[in-house]
C-alpha positions as CSV (number, residue, x, y, z in Angstrom):
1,X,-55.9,3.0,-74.2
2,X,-52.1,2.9,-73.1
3,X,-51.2,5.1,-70.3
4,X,-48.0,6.3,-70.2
5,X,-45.9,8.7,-67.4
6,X,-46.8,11.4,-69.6
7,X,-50.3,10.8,-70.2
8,X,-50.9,10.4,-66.7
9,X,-48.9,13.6,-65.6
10,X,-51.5,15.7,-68.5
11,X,-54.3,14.2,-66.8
12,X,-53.0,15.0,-63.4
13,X,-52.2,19.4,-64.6
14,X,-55.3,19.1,-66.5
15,X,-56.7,21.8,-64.3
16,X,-54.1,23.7,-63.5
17,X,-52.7,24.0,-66.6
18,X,-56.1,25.4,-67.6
19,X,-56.1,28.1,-65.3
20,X,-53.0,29.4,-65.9
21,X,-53.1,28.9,-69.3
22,X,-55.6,32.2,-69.5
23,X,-53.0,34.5,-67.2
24,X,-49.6,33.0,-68.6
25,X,-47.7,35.8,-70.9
26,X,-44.3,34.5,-70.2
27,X,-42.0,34.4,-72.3
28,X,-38.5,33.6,-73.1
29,X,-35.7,36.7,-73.8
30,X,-32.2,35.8,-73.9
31,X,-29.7,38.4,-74.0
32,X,-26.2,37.8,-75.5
33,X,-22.8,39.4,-74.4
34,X,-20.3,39.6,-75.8
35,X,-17.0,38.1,-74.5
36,X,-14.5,37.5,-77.3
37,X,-13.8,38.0,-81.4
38,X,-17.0,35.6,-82.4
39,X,-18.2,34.3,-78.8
40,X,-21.1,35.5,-77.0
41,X,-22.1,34.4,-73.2
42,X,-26.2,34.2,-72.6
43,X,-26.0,34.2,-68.8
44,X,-28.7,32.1,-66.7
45,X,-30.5,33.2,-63.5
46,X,-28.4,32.8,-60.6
47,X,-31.4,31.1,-59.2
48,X,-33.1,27.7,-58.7
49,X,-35.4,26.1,-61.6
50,X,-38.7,27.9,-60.5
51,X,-42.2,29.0,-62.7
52,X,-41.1,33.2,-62.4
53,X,-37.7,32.5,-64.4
54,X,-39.0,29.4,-66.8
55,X,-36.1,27.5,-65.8
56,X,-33.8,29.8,-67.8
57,X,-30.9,29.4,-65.1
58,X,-28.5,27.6,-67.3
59,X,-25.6,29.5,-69.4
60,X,-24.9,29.1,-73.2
61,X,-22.6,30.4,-74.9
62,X,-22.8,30.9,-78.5
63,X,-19.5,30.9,-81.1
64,X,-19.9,32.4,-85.0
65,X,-19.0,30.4,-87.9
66,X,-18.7,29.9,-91.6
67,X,-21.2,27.4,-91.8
68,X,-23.6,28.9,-89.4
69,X,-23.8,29.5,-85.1
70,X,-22.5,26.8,-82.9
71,X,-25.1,26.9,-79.5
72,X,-23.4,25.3,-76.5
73,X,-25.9,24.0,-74.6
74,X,-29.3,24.7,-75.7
75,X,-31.4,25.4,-72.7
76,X,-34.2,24.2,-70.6
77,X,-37.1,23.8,-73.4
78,X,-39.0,23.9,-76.8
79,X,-39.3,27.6,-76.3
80,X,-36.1,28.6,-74.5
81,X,-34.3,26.4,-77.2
82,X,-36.2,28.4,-79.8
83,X,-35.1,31.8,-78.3
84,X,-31.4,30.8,-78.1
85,X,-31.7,29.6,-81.8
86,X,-33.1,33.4,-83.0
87,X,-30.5,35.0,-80.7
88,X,-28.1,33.6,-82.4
89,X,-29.1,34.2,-85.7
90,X,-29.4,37.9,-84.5
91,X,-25.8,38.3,-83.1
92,X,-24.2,35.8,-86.1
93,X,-26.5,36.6,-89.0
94,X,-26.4,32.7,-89.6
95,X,-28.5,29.9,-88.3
96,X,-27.6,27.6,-85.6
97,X,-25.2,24.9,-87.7
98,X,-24.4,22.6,-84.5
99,X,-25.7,22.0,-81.1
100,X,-23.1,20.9,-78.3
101,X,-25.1,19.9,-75.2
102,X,-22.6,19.5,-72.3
103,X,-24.0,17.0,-70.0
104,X,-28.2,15.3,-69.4
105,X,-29.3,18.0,-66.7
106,X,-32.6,19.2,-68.2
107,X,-31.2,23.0,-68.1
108,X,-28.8,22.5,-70.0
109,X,-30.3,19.9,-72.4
110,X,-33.9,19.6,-73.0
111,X,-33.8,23.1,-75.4
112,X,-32.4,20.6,-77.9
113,X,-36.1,20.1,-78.8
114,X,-35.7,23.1,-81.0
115,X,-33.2,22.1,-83.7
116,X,-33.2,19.4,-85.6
117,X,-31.5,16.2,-84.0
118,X,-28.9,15.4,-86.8
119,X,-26.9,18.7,-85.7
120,X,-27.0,18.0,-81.8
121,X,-23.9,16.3,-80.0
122,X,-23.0,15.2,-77.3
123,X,-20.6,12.6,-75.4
124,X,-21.5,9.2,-75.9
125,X,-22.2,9.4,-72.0
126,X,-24.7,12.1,-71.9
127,X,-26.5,10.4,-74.5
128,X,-26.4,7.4,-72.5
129,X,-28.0,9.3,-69.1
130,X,-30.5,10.9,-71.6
131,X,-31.8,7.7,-72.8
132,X,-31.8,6.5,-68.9
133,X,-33.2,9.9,-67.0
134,X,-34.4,12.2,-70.1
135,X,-37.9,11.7,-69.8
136,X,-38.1,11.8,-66.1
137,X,-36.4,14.8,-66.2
138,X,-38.8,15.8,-68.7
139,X,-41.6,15.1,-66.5
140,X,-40.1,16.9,-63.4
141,X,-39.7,20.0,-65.4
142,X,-43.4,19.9,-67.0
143,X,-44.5,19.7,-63.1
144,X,-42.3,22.6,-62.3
145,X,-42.4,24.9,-64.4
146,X,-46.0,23.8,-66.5
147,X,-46.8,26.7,-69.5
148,X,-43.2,27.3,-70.4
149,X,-42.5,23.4,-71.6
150,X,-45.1,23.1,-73.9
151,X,-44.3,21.1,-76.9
152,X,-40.6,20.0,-75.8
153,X,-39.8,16.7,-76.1
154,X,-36.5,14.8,-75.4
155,X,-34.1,14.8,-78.3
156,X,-31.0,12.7,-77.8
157,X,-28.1,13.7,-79.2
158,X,-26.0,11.6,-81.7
159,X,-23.7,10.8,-79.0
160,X,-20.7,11.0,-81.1
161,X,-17.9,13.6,-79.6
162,X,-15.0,12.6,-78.8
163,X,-11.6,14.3,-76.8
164,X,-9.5,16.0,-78.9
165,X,-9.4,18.7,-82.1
166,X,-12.1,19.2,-84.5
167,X,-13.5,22.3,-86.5
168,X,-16.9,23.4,-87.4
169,X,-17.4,26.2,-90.5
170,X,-13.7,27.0,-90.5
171,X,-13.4,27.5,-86.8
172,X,-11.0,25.2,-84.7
173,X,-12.1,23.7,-81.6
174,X,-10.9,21.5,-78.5
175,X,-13.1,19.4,-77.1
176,X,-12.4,17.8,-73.5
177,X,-14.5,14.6,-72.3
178,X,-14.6,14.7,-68.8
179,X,-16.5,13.5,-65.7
180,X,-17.2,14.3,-62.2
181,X,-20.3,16.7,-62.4
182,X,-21.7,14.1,-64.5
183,X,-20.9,10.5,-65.8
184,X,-20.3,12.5,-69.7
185,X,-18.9,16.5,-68.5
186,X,-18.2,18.0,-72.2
187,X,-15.9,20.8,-71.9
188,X,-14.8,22.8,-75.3
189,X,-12.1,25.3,-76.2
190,X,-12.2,28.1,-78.7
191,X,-8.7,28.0,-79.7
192,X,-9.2,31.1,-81.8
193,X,-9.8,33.1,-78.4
194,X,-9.2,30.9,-75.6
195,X,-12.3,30.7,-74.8
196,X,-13.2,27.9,-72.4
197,X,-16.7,26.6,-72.2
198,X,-17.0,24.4,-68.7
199,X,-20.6,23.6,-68.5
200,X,-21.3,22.5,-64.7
201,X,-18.2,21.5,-64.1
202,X,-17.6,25.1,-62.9
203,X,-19.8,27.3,-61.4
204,X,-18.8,30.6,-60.5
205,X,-20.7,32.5,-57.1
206,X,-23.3,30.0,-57.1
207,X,-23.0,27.1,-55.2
208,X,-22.4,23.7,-57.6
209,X,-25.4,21.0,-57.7
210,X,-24.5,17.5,-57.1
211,X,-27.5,15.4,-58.2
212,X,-24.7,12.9,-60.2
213,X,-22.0,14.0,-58.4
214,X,-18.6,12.0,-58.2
215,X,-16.8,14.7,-56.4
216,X,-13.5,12.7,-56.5
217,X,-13.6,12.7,-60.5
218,X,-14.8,16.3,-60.5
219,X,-12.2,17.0,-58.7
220,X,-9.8,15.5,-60.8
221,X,-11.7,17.4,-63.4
222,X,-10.9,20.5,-61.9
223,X,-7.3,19.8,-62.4
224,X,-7.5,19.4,-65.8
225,X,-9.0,21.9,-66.8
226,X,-6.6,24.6,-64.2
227,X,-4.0,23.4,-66.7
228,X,-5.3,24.1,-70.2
229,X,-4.7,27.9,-71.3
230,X,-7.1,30.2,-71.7
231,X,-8.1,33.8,-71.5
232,X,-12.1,33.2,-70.2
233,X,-13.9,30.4,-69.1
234,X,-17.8,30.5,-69.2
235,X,-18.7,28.6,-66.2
236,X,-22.5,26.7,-66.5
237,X,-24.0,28.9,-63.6
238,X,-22.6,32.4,-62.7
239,X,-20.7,35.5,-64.7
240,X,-17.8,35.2,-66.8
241,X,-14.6,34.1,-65.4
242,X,-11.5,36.0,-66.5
243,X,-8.9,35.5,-63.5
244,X,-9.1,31.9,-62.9
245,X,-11.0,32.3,-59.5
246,X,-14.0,30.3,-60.8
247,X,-11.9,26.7,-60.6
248,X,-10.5,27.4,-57.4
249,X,-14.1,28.6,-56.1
250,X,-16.0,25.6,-57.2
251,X,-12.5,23.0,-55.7
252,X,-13.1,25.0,-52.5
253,X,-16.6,24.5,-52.2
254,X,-16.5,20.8,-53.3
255,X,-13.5,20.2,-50.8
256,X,-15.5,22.0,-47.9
257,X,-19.0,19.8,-48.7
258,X,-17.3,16.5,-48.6
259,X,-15.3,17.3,-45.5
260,X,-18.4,18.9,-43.4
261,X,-21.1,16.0,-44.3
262,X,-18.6,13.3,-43.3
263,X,-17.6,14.8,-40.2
264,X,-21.3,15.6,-39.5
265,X,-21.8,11.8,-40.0
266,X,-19.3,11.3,-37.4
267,X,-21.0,13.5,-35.3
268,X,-24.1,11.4,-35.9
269,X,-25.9,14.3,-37.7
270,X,-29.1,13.4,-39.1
271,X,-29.5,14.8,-42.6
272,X,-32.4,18.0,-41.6
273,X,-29.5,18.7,-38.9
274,X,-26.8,18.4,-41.5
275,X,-28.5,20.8,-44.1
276,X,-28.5,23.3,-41.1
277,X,-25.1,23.2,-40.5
278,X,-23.3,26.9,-40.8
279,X,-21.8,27.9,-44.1
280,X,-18.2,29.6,-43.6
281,X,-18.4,33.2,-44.3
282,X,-16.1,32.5,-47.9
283,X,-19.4,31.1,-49.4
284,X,-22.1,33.6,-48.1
285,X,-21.5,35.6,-51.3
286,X,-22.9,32.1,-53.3
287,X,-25.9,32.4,-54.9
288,X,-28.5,29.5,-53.6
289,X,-25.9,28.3,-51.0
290,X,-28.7,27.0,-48.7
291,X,-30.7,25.7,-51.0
292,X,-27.8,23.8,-52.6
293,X,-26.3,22.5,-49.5
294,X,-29.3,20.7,-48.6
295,X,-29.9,19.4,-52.0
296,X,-26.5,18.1,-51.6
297,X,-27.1,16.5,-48.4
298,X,-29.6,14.6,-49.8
299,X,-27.7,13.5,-53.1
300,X,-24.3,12.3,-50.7
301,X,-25.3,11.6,-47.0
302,X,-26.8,8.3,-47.4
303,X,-23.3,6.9,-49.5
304,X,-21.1,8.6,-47.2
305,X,-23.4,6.8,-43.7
306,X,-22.6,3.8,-46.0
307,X,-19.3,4.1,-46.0
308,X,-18.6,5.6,-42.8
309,X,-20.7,4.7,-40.4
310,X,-19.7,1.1,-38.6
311,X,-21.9,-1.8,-40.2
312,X,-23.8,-3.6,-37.5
C-alpha cells in the first residue's frame, strides 16, 4: 500500500468525518448581482475560511457571452464550483464557456474542480504556485472545512494568459498580468462596461491577506491598476467599488502594515506583542482586521527581523 498526504489526512478525519456526516445539510447558494449590461458580482463572506460559511468568502464575478458564461474565479470547491457554474447558467441562459482563476489561493481556485480543465486559465504563474502549493492547500481546506470539499480535486489551469486584448464569444476583454498579492495576480477588464475584475489585489473593507505577499510589487500593482479607466472594480473580498476608494483603502492599509511591523521590530517587539499592537481608528470599519493583522505578522515579521535587525 502507498500512503500518500491524502490518504493519511482520510485516515486521520475518518471519525469525524463520520459523525458529521449524519448532521451536515450544508449547502452551497450563491447569489448574483447585478453590476453592469452582462456582468454579475457573487459576493463572498466578509469573513475568514471557517466550517459555518464552507469557505465561500471569495468573490466571482460572472460576464455573459455568445459562446457561453465566462466565471472569474471559480470558488473554494467541487461543490461551490458547481453552484457558481448553475448560477451562471441561471442569470446567462448559457453554460460556463471559460474559467479565469485569478491567482493559487484555494478560495479563489480550487472550485475549478467543477468544469472541465481545457476551459480553465490562468497565468502561467498561478499555474506554476498550483503545481507547487495546490495540494497542500487542498489538504488545509479538507481539515478546515471537512463535508463541504468532498470530491474536489486540484485542477491546474492551462497556464496560458497572457497581458493584453483578447475576446471570448464576441465580447472584448483586457487582461492585466500582475504581481504583488501573489507571484501570477490576473486582473481583467470588461471593456464593454468598464468593468474591472482585481481579484486579491484589492480588497475593499476587509483587511488584505498576505500569505505570498510582496507588498513592494503589490504596491506597484496598485498603481497600475489606479490608472486604467473604469466605471467598477470587483475587488476579491468586500462590496463593489464604484468611487475608486477600494485602491486607495487597500495602499493605505499595506503602507500602514509595513511601516508598524518594522518599527515594532525596532522596538524589539516580539511577534504575540506585535499582533497586539492598536489598529488606527481608519481601519476599525475592516472586516477581520485582527485576525488579519496577526496572520500578517506571521507571514512578514521574520523577513523584516532579517533585514532589520543588526546580524550578530
Amino acid at each position: 500500500m502507498t500512503l500518500t498526504r491524502r490518504s493519511v489526512l482520510a485516515g486521520a478525519l475518518a471519525c469525524p468525518v463520520a459523525l458529521r456526516a449524519e448532521t451536515f445539510a450544508g449547502s452551497y447558494a450563491p447569489r448574483a448581482e447585478p453590476i453592469a449590461e452582462g456582468v454579475w458580482m457573487v459576493r463572498g463572506a466578509d469573513a475568514p475560511i471557517l466550517f459555518e460559511n464552507g469557505g465561500m468568502i471569495a468573490n466571482s464575478a460572472i460576464l455573459s457571452t455568445d459562446d457561453g458564461a465566462v466565471l472569474f474565479d471559480p470558488g473554494v470547491s467541487l461543490d461551490h464550483g458547481r453552484a457558481l457554474g448553475a448560477l451562471a447558467r441561471q442569470v446567462t441562459g448559457k453554460a460556463v464557456g471559460r474559467v479565469y482563476v485569478s491567482h493559487l489561493h484555494p478560495d479563489h481556485a480550487l472550485g475549478a474542480a467543477a468544469f472541465d480543465p481545457a476551459i480553465v486559465h490562468a497565468l502561467p504563474a498561478t499555474r506554476a504556485d498550483l503545481e507547487r502549493d495546490g495540494e497542500g492547500f487542498s489538504d488545509a481546506m479538507y481539515r478546515l472545512l471537512s463535508d463541504w470539499m468532498k470530491g474536489t480535486h486540484v485542477v491546474l489551469p492551462t497556464g496560458d494568459v497572457t497581458e493584453g486584448a483578447t475576446s471570448f464569444g464576441g465580447r472584448a476583454f483586457r487582461l492585466f498580468a500582475m504581481q504583488g498579492h501573489s507571484a501570477g495576480d490576473l486582473v481583467l477588464l470588461d471593456e464593454r462596461t468598464g468593468t474591472l475584475l482585481a481579484g486579491d489585489l484589492v480588497f475593499h473593507d476587509r483587511a488584505p491577506s498576505t500569505p505570498h505577499a510582496d507588498l513592494a510589487k503589490w504596491r506597484a500593482a496598485l498603481d497600475r491598476l489606479k490608472a486604467v479607466p473604469h466605471t467598477a472594480l470587483v475587488p476579491g473580498h468586500g462590496p463593489l467599488d464604484r468611487d475608486g476608494s477600494a485602491i486607495a483603502q487597500t495602499r493605505d492599509w499595506l503602507d500602514w502594515l509595513e511601516d508598524t511591523l518594522a518599527q515594532a521590530v525596532a522596538d524589539g517587539l516580539d511577534m504575540t506583542e506585535a499582533g497586539e499592537l492598536p489598529i488606527p481608528e481608519r481601519f476599525a470599519g475592516l472586516k477581520a482586521v485582527r485576525y488579519e493583522l496577526q496572520r500578517s505578522v506571521s507571514h512578514l515579521y521574520p523577513g523584516l527581523e532579517a533585514r532589520l535587525l543588526p546580524k550578530l
